[in-house]
C-alpha positions as CSV (number, residue, x, y, z in Angstrom):
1,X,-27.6,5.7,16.8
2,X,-26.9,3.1,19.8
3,X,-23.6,2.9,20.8
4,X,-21.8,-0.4,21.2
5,X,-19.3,0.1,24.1
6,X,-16.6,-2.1,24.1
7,X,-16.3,-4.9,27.6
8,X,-14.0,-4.1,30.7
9,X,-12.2,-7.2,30.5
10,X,-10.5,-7.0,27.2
11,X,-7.1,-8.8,27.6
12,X,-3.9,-6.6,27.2
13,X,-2.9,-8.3,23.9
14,X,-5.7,-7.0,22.0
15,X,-5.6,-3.5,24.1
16,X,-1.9,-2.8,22.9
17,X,-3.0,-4.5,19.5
18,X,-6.0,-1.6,18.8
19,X,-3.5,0.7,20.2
20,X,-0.9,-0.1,17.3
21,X,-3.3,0.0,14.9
22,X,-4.6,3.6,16.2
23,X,-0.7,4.6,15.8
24,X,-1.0,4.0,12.8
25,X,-3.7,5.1,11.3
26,X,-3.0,8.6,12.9
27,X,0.9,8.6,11.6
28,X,-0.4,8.4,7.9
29,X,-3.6,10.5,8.5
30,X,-1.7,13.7,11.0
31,X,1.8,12.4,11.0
32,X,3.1,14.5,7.9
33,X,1.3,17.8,8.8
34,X,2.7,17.9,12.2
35,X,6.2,17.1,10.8
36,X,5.2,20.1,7.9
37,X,4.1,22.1,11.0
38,X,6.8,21.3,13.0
39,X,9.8,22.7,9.9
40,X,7.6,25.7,10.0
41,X,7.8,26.3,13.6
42,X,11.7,26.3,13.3
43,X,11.5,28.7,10.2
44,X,9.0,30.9,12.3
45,X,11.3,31.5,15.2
46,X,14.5,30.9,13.3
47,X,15.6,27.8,15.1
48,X,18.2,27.9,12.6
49,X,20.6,25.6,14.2
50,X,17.6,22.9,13.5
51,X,16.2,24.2,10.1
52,X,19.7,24.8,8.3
53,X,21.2,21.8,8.8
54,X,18.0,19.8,8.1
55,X,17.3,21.8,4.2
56,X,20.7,21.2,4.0
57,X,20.7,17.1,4.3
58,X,17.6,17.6,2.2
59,X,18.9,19.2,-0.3
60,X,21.8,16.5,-0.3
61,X,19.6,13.4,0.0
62,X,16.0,14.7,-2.0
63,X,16.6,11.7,-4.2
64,X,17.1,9.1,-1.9
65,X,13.3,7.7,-2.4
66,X,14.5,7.2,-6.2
67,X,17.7,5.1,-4.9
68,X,15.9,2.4,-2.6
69,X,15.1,4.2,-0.2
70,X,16.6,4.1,3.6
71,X,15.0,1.4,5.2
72,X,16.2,0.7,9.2
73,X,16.2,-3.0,10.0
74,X,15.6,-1.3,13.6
75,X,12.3,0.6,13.1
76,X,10.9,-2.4,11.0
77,X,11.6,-4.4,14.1
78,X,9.4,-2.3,16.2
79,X,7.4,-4.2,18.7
80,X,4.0,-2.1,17.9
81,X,4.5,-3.8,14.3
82,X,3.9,-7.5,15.5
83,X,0.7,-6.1,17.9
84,X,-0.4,-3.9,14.4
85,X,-0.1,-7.3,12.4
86,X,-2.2,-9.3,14.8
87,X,-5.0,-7.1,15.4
88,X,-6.5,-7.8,12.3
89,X,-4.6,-10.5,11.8
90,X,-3.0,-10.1,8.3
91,X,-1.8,-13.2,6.7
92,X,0.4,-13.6,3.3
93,X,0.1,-16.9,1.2
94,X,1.9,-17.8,-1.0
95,X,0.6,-19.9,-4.5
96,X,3.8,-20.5,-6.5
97,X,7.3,-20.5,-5.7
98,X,9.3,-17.2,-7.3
99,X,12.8,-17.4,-8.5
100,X,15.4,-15.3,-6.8
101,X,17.5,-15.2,-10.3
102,X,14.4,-12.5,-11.6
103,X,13.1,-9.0,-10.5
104,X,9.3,-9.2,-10.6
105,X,6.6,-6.7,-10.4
106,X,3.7,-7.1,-7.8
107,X,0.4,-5.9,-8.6
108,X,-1.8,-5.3,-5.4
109,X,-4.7,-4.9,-5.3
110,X,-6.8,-3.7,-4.0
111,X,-6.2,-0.6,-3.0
112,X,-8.3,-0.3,0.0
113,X,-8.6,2.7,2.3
114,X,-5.0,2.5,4.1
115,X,-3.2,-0.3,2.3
116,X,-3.2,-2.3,5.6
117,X,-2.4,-5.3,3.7
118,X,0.7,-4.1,1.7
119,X,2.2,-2.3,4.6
120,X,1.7,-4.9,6.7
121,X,3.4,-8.3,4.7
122,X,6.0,-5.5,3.1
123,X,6.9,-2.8,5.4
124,X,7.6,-4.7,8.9
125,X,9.9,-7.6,9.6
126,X,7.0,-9.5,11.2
127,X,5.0,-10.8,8.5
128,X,6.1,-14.2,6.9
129,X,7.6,-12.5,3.4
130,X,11.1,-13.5,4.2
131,X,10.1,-17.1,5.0
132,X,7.7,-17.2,2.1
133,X,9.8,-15.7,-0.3
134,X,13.8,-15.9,0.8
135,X,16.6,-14.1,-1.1
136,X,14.1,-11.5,-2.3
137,X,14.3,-7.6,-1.7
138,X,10.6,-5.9,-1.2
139,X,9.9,-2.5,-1.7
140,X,6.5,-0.6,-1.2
141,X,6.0,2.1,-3.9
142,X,3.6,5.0,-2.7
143,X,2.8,8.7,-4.1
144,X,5.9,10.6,-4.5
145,X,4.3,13.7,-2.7
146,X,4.7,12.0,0.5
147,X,8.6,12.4,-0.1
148,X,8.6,16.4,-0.2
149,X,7.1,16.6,3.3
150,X,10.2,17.2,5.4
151,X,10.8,14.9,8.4
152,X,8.0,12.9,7.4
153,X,9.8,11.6,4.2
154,X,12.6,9.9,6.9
155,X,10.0,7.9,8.5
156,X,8.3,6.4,5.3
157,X,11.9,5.5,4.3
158,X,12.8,3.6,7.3
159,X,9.8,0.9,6.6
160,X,11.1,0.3,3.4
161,X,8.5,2.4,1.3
162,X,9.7,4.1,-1.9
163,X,8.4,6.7,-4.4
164,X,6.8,5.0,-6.9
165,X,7.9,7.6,-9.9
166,X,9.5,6.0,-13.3
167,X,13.6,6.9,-11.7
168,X,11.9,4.8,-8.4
169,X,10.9,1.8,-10.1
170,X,13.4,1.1,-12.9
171,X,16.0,1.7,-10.0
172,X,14.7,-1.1,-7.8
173,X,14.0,-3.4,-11.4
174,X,17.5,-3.1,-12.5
175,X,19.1,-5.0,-10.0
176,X,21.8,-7.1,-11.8
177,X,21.2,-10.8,-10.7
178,X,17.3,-10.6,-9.5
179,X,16.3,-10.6,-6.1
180,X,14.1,-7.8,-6.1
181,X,10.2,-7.2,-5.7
182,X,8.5,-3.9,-6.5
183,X,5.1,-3.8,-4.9
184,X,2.8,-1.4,-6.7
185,X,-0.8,-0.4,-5.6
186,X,-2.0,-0.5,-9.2
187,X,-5.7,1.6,-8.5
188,X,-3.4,4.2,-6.7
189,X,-5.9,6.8,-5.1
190,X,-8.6,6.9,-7.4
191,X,-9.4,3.4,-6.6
192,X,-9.5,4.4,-2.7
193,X,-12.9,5.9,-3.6
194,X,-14.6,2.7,-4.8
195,X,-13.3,1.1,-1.2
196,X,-16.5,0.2,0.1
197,X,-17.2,-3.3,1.8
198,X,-18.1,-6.0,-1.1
199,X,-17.3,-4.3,-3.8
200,X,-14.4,-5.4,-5.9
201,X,-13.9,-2.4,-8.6
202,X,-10.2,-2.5,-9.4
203,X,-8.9,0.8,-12.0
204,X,-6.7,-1.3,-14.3
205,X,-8.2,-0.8,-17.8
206,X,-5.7,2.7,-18.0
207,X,-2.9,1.4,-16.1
208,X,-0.3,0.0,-18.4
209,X,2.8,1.6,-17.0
210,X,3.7,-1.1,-14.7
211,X,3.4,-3.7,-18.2
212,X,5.7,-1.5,-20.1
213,X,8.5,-1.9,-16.7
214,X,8.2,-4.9,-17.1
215,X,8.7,-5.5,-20.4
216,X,11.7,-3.1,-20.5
217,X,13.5,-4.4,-18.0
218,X,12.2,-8.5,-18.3
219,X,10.4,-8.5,-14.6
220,X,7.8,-10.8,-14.3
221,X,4.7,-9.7,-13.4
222,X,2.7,-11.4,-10.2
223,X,-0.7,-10.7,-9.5
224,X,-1.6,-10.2,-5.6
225,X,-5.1,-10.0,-4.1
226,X,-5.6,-8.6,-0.5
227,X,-9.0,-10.0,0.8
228,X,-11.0,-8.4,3.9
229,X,-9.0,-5.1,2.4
230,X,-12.3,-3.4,1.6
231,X,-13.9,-4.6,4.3
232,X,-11.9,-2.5,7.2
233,X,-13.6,0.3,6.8
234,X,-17.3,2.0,5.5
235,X,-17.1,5.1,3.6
236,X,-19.4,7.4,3.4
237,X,-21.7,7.2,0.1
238,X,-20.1,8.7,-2.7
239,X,-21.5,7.2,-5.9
240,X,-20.1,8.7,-8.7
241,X,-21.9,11.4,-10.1
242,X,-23.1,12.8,-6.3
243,X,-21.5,16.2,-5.6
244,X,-19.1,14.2,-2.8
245,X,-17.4,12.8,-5.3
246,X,-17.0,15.4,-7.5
247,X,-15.3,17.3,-5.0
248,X,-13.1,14.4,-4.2
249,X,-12.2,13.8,-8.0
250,X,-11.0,17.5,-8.5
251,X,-9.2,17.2,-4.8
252,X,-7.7,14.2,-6.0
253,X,-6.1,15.9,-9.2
254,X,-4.7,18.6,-7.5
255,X,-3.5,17.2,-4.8
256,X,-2.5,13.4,-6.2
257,X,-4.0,11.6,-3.6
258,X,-7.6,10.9,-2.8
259,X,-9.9,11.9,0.7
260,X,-12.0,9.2,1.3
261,X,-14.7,9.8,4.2
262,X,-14.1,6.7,6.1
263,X,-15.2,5.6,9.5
264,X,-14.8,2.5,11.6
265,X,-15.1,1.5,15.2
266,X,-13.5,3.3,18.2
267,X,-10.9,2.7,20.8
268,X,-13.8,2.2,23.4
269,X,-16.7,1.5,21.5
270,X,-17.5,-0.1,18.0
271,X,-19.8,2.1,16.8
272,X,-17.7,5.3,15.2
273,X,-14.4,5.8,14.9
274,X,-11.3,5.9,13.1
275,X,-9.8,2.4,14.1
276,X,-10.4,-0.5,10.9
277,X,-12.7,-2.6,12.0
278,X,-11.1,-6.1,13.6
279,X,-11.4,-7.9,10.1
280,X,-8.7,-11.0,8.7
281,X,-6.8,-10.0,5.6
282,X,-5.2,-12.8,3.6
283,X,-2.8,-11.4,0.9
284,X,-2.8,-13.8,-1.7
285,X,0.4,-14.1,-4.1
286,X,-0.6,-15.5,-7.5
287,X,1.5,-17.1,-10.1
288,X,3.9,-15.4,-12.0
289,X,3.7,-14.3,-15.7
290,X,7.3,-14.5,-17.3
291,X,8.3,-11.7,-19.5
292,X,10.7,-11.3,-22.2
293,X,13.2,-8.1,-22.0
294,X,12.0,-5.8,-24.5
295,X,13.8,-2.5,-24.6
296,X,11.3,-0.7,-27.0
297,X,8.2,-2.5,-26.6
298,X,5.2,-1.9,-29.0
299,X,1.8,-0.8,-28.0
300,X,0.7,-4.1,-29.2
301,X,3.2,-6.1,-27.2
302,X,1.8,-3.9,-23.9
303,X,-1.8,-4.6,-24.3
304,X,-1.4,-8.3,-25.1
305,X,0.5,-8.1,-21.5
306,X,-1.4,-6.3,-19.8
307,X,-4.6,-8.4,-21.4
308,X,-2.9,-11.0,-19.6
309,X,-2.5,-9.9,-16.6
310,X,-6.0,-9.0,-16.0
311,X,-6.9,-12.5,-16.6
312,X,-4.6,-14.0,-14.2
313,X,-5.7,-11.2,-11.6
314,X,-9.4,-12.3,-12.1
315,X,-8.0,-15.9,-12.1
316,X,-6.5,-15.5,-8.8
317,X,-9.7,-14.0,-7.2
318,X,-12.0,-16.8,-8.5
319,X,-10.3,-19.4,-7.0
320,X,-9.5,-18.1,-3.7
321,X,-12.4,-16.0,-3.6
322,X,-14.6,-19.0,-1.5
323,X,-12.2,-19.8,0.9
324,X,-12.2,-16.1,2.4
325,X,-16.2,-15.8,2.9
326,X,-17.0,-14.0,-0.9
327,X,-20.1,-15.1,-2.4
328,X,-19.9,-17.4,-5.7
329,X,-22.1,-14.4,-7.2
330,X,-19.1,-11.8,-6.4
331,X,-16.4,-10.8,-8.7
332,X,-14.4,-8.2,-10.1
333,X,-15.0,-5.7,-11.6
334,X,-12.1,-3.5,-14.2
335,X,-12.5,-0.2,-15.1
């Protein structure tokens, strides 16, 4: 394999904008097993002037990812944020104006490798959110097993990103007076798999949870498409079927989150490496899709919503779809 070496003369913004992005890629690849590693040290040689107190406030605050989360105007702030944001760059656009009176219920998709898309227009100050969408509240569900690694669980918080169990969700939908937005990464890991660049294969058929928040608790649903997310990355093949990912399937159900074999460009070359590739994402934000409050709703009432929500999802991507370099032939593809 030749080896493309990157040029001498790179100007500083773009060499502290790769170096953002390689932050972090390697907090949310290494981050929580060092932090894991690092309680276990303590424990080992009974630092327990650190460990004690520590198990203690976790003990105390192990629900706190159900209750909004911690988020720190301060680490949202961060300066590496703005240079992570313009490496690629990622853009959020906004179709239809939302009112601040509802909650709502974003549907992203798609998943991607590392969400780039959703972390960056919903877990930093420096994206346009705020101006797009003033009065509004966003919160970035994610696994809930990232919550029970100890000192990494603080760090997720501080962006703003929230288990996405049932307690998680209905607490950020019940918000007397509207104001706020769940984000939810409908394909969850299972969908990481299919993350290859061109292919839109979104896992939505089975996932009606989200329509039956919404009915019970009268958020409107909105439909957001990330494009360029499968594009930051190649994976390695792993059709299904082949032995990889067979082995990734059964990881994936114990575990709860997937192991895609992913590879980019590096920090001095652009032939290998663990760096997304320099690629525009445009998260688009489609119209919303009122929704009566419906306490018990029937299974009827949840497929008719969720039926319509697919369409407006595929509506979304066919009109925007052109703009963003996709093919006319291109389109999604539910399972």
């Amino acid at each position: 394999m030749k080896v493309e070496f990157a040029p001498l003369n790179i100007p500083l913004a773009r060499r502290l904008q790769t170096a953002a992005v390689l932050q972090w890629v390697l907090s949310f690849l290494l981050l929580a097993q060092v932090c894991v590693g690092v309680m276990v040290v303590w424990i080992i040689y009974n630092y327990w002037f650190l460990y004690i107190p520590y198990l203690t406030w976790l003990y105390f605050d192990w629900y706190t990812p159900e209750q909004g989360g911690r988020r720190s105007s301060w680490v949202r702030n961060w300066t590496v944020w703005k240079y992570f944001k313009d490496y690629f760059p990622i853009h959020l656009i906004k179709t239809q104006d939302l009112d601040p009176s509802h909650n709502y219920i974003f549907g992203f998709h798609p998943h991607g490798v590392l969400v780039a898309g959703a972390f960056g227009n919903f877990c930093t100050n420096y994206s346009d959110f705020k101006k797009l969408f003033p009065g509004f509240t966003e919160y970035l569900h994610v696994n809930p097993f990232w919550f029970q690694c100890p000192l990494f669980r603080e760090y997720l918080m501080t962006t703003g990103i929230v288990s996405v169990s049932k307690k998680s969700v209905s607490y950020v939908l019940s918000k007397e007076g509207g104001g706020n937005i769940s984000v939810i990464v409908l394909g969850g890991a299972e969908e990481s798999l299919e993350a290859h660049p061109g292919k839109f294969t979104l896992f939505i058929h089975q996932r009606k949870g989200f329509v039956k928040f919404a009915l019970t608790h009268g958020a409107y649903l909105v439909p957001v498409f990330s494009f360029g997310e499968n594009e930051l990355f190649k994976q390695i093949n792993n059709p299904e079927g082949s032995w990889l990912r067979t082995v990734q399937e059964r990881l994936r159900k114990i575990m709860g989150f997937a192991l895609p074999l992913f590879h980019a460009r590096g920090v001095f070359q652009y032939s290998f490496g663990l760096i997304p590739y320099r690629i525009p994402i445009h998260t688009v934000v489609g119209r919303p899709i009122p929704v009566h409050q419906t306490l018990h709703p029937t299974v009827e009432q949840i497929d008719e919503l969720h039926q319509t929500y697919m369409e407006e999802l595929r509506k979304l991507f066919e009109e925007h779809k052109g703009k963003y370099g996709i093919p006319e032939h291109k389109t999604l593809i539910f399972k």
